[in-house]
C-alpha positions as CSV (number, residue, x, y, z in Angstrom):
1,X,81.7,104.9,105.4
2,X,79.9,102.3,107.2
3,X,78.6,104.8,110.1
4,X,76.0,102.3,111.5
5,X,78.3,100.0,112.7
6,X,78.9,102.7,115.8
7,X,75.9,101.4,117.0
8,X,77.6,98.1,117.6
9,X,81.4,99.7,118.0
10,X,81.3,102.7,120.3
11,X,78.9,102.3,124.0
12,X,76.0,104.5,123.8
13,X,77.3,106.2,126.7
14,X,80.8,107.3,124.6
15,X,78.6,107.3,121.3
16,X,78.0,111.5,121.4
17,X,81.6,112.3,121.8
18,X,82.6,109.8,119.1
19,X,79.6,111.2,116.6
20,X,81.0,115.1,118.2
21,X,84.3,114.3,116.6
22,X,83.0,112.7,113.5
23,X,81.3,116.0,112.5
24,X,84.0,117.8,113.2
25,X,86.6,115.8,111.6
26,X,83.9,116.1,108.2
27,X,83.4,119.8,108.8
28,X,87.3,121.1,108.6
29,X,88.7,119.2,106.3
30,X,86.3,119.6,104.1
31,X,86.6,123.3,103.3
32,X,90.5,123.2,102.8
33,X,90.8,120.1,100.2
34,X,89.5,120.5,97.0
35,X,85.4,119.3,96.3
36,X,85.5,116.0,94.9
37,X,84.3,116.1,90.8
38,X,82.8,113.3,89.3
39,X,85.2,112.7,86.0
40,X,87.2,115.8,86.9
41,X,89.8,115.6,89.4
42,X,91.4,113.1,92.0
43,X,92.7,113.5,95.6
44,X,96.0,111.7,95.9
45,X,97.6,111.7,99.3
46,X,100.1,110.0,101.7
47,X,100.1,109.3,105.6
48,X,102.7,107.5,107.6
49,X,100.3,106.0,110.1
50,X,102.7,105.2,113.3
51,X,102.7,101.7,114.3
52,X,99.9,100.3,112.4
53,X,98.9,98.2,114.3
54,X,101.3,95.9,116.3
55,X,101.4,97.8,119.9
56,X,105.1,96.8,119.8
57,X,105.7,99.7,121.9
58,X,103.0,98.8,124.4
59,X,101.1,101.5,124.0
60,X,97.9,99.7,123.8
61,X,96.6,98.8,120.6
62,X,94.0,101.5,118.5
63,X,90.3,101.9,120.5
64,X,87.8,101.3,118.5
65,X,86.8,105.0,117.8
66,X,89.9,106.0,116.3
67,X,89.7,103.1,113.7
68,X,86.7,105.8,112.6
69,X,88.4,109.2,113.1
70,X,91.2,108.1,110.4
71,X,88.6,106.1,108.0
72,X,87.1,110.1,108.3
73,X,90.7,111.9,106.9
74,X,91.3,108.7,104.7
75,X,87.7,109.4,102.7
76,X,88.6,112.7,102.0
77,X,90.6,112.0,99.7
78,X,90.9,109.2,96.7
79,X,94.0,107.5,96.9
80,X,96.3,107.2,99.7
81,X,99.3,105.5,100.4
82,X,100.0,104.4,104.0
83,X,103.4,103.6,105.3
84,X,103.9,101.8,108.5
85,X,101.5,98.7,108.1
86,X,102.3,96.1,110.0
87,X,102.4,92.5,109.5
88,X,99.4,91.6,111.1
89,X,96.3,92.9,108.9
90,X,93.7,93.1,111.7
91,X,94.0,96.9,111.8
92,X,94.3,97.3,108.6
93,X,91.0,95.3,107.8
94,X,89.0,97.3,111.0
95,X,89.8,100.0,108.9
96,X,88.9,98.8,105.9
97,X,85.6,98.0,107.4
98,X,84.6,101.1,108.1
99,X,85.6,102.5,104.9
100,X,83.0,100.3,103.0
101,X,82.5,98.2,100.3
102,X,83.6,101.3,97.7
103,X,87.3,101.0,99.0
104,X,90.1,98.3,98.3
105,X,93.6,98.1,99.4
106,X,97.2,96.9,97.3
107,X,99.7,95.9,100.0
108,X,103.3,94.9,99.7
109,X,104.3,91.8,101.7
110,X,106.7,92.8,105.1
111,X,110.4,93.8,104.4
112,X,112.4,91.6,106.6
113,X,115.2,92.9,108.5
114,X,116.2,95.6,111.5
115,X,115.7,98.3,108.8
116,X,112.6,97.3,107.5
117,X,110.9,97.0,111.3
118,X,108.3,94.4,109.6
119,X,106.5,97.3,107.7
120,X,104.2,96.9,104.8
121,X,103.6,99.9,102.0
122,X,100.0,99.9,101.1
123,X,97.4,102.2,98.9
124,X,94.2,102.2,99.9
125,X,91.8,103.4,97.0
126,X,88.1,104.6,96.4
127,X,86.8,102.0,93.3
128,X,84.4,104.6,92.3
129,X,87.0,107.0,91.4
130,X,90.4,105.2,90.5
131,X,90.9,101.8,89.2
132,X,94.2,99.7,89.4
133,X,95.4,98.9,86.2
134,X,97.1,95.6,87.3
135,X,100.5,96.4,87.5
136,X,102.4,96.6,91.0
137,X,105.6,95.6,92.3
138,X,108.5,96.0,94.9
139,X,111.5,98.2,93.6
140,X,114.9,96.4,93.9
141,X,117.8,98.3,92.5
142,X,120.3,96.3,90.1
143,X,124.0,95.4,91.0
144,X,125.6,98.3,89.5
145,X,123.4,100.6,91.7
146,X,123.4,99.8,95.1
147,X,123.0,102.6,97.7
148,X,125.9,101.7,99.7
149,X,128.0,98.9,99.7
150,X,125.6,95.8,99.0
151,X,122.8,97.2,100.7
152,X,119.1,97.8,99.3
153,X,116.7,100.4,100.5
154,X,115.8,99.7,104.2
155,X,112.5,99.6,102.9
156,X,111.3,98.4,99.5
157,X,109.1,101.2,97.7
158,X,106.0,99.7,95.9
159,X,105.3,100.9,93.0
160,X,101.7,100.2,91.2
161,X,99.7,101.9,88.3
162,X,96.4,103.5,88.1
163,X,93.6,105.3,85.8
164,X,91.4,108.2,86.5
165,X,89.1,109.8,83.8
166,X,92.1,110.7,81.0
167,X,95.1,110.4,83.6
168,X,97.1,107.4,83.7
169,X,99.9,107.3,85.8
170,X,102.1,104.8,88.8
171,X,102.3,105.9,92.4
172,X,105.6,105.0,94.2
173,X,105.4,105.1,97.9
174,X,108.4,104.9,100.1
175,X,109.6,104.8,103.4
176,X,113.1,105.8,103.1
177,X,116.1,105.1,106.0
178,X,116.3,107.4,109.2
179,X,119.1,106.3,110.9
180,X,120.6,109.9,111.9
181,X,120.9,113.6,110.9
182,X,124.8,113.5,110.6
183,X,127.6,111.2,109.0
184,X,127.2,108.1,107.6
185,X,123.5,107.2,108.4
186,X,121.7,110.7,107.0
187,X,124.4,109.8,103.6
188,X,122.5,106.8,103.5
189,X,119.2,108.8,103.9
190,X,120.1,111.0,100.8
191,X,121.5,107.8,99.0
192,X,117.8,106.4,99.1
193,X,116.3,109.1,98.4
194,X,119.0,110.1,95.2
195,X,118.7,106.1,94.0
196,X,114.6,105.8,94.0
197,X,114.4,109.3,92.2
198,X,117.2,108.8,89.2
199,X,115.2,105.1,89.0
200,X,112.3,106.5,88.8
201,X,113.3,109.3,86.0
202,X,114.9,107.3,84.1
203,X,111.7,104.8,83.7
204,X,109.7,107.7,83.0
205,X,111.6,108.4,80.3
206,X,112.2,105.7,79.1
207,X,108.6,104.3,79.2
208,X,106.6,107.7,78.1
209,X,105.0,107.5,82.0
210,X,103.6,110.2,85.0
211,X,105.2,108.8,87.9
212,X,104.5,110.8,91.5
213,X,106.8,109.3,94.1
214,X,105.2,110.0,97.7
215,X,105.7,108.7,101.6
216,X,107.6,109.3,104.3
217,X,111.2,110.2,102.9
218,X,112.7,111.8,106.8
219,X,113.1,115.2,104.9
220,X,114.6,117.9,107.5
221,X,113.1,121.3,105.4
222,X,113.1,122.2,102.1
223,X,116.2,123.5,101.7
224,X,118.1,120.5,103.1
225,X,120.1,118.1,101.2
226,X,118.1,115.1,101.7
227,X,115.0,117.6,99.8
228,X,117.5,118.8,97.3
229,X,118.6,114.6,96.7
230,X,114.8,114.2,95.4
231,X,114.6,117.7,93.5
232,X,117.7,117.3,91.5
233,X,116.9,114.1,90.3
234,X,113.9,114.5,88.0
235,X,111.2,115.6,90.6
236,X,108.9,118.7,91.3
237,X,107.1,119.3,94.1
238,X,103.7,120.1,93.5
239,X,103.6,124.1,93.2
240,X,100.6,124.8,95.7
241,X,102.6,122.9,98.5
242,X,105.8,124.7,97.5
243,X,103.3,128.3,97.4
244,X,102.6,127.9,101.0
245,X,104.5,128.5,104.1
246,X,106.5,125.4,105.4
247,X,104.5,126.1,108.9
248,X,101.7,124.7,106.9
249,X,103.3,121.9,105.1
250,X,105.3,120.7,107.6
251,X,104.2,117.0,108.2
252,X,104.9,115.8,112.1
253,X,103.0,117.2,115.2
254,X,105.0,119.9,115.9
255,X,104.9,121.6,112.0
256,X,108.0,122.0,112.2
257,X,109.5,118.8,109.9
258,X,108.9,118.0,106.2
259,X,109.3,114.0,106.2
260,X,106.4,113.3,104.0
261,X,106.3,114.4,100.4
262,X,105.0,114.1,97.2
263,X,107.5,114.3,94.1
264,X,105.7,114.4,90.3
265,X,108.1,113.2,87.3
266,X,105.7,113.8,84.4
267,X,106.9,112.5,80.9
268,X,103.2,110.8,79.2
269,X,100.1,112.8,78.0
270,X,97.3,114.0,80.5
271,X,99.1,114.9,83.5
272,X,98.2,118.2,85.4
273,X,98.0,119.6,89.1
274,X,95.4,121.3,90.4
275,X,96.4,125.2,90.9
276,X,94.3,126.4,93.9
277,X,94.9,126.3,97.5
278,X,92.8,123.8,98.2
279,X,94.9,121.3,95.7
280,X,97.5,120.7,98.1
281,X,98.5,121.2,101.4
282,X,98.7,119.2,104.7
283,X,96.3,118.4,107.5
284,X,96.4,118.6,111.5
285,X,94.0,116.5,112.8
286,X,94.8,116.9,116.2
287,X,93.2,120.5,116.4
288,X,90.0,118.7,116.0
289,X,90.4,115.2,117.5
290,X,92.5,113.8,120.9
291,X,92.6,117.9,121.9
292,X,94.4,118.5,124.7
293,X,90.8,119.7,126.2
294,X,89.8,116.2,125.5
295,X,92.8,114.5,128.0
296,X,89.8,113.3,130.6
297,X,87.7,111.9,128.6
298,X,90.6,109.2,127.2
299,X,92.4,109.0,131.1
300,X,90.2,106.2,131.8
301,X,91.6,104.1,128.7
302,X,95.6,105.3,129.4
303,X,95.4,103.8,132.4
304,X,94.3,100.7,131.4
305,X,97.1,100.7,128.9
306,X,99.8,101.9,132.0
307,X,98.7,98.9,133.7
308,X,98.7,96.3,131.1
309,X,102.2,97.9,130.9
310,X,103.0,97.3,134.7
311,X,101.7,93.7,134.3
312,X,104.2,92.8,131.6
313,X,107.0,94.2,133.1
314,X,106.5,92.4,136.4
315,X,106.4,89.2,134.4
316,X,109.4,89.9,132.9
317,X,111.6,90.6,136.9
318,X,110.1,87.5,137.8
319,X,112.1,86.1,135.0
320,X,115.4,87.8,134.7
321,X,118.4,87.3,136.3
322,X,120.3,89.9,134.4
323,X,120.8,92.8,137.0
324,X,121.3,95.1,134.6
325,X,117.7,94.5,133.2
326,X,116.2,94.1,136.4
327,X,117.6,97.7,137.1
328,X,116.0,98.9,134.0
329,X,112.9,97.3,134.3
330,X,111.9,98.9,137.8
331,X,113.6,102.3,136.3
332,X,110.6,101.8,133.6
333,X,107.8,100.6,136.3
334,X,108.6,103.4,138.9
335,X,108.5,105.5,135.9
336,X,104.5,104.5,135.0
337,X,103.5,104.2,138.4
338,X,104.1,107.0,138.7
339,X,102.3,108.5,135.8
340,X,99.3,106.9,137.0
341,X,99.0,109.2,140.0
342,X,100.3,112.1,138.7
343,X,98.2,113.6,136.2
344,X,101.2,116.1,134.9
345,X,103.0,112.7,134.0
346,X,99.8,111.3,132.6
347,X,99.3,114.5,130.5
348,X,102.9,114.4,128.8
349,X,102.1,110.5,128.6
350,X,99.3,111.4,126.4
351,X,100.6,113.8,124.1
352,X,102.7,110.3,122.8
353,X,99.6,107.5,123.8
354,X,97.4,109.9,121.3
355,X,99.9,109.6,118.4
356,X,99.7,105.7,118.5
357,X,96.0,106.2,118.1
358,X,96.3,108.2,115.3
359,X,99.7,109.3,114.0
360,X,102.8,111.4,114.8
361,X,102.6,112.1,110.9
362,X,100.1,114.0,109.5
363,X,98.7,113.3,106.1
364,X,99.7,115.5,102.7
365,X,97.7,115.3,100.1
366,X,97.6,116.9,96.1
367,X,95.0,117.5,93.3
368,X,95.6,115.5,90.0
369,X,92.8,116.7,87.2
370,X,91.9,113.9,85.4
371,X,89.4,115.4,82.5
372,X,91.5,116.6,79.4
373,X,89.4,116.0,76.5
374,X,89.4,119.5,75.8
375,X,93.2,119.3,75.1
376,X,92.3,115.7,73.1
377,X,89.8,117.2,71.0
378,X,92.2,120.7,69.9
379,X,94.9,118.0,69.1
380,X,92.8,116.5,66.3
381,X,92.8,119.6,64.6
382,X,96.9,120.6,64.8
């Protein structure tokens, strides 16, 4: 990580706090992922991180310190694939920037649409310890199996190979349809998730390949249909994640959702999980970073956002004529004036500003081991 360029990045006055957090950030999640091995093993892991970074909500877009508080997770691990990119690549490169020169990034172009909300997939990747081995692409389903009606996923999964030591194998990230927890929308939600995993099999099969499907799939618990869609259909979970209690791999702030997963379909030579607890598991940031403790020392920066806020919706009264929008419009401005002098409101408002600085999602991660020339070498000998 290019740490030096906090000198030019965060005011000396902030600097402590930021370099506080850095530490501490380093210190915890170190000791619950597995060590990194040279030629031995490889950290693959997924984060949805919210909104990156448009500020279509108006939250403000990401100070500059928390471009280096998720470079921190991100570089504990190897591999990751990110949902929620935007279209604009400016926070997307920051980040890349303080990564270093050692990491590279595969994005898809936007899916267009009200479903696909202008998202890209990406995987960013540490060239030291994975290569790309040139192959990448979009998924599109053929005719004869569409999800419903003549509709593709809301969001195309990307799908791209890689090599590590002896392990060769494609990552297929997704972002698969909300929509709602009953009727028609969550059927769509399984649907997705059924149609990427039978795909997915079936190439696997077909083509002798480890595939590990990973992102945000909008799974309820483990034991609801929409997990049971991706289980039945040629997936595992990774046994350490499915070891632990779901307190602990429970993926949004309140631990008490499973939307991000990772699903491994193994069918080609030199494919194993790591077995301890330290292969696998999920991470909560927010115990060490944008604490609830730490509410003064970002007020200063909510307010700025409140009032950019309050600046845009007056722009927008002096231009309507629709009463019903005027009416909600000062609902909205009463609503954030007041937050500004109440500091009750303005610590509920942070609890949500916070996770468009970092994430309402927290990252999940597993252990591939990627040295099996042990199990080579006793094969030239049967």
């Amino acid at each position: 990580m290019r740490y030096y360029s906090i000198k030019k990045d965060i005011p000396l006055e902030r600097r402590g706090f930021v370099v506080e957090n850095l530490i501490t950030l380093k210190n915890n999640i170190g000791p619950i992922t597995a060590p990194k091995k040279t030629d031995k093993n490889l950290l693959i892991a997924t984060w949805n991180i919210r909104d990156f970074d448009s500020n279509k909500f108006g939250y403000g877009y990401r100070l500059k310190e928390s471009f280096y508080y998720l470079a921190q997770i991100i570089s504990s691990f190897d591999l990751i694939a990110i949902q929620e990119v935007n279209k604009n690549l400016t926070g997307l490169n920051q980040l890349m920037y303080v990564l270093g020169d050692e990491w590279d990034y595969i994005s898809t172009d936007v899916t267009e649409g009200h479903s696909g909300n202008g998202e890209r997939m990406t995987f960013i990747y540490d060239t030291r310890r994975v290569s790309f081995k040139k192959i990448a692409g979009e998924i599109v389903l053929p005719k004869t199996k569409e999800i419903q009606g003549d509709v593709q996923f809301a969001r195309s999964p990307f799908l791209v190979s890689f090599q590590a030591g002896w392990s060769k194998f494609s990552l297929c990230t997704v972002h698969i349809y909300y929509g709602a927890d009953t009727g028609a929308k969550l059927q769509r939600r399984k649907n997705e998730i059924e149609a990427i995993a039978k795909f997915l099999e079936k190439r696997a099969e077909t083509d002798l390949e480890n595939l590990i499907v990973l992102g945000d799939f909008n799974i309820i618990d483990r034991k609801h249909e929409t997990m049971k869609a991706l289980e039945a259909n040629g997936f595992e979970i990774p046994a350490v994640l499915k070891s632990k209690p779901e307190s602990e791999t429970a993926t949004n702030i309140s631990r008490s959702k499973h939307y991000d997963q990772i699903g491994v379909c193994s069918k080609g030579k030199h494919f194993k999980l790591g077995d301890t607890p330290q292969s696998a598991g999920a991470y909560d940031y927010y115990k060490d970073v944008f604490t609830e403790q730490q509410f003064d020392r970002y007020e200063e920066a909510m307010i700025l956002s409140i009032n950019k806020q309050i600046v845009d919706l007056n722009k927008l009264l002096e231009s309507e004529t629709d009463s019903n929008k005027r009416t909600e419009y000062q609902e909205q401005l009463s609503s954030l004036q007041d937050t500004i002098i109440n500091k009750t409101k303005l610590k509920k408002y942070y609890k949500e500003w916070k996770t468009f600085q970092m994430s309402d999602h927290l990252p999940m991660w597993t252990e591939l081991l990627i040295d099996h020339s042990e199990d080579y070498l006793r094969g030239l000998v049967t």
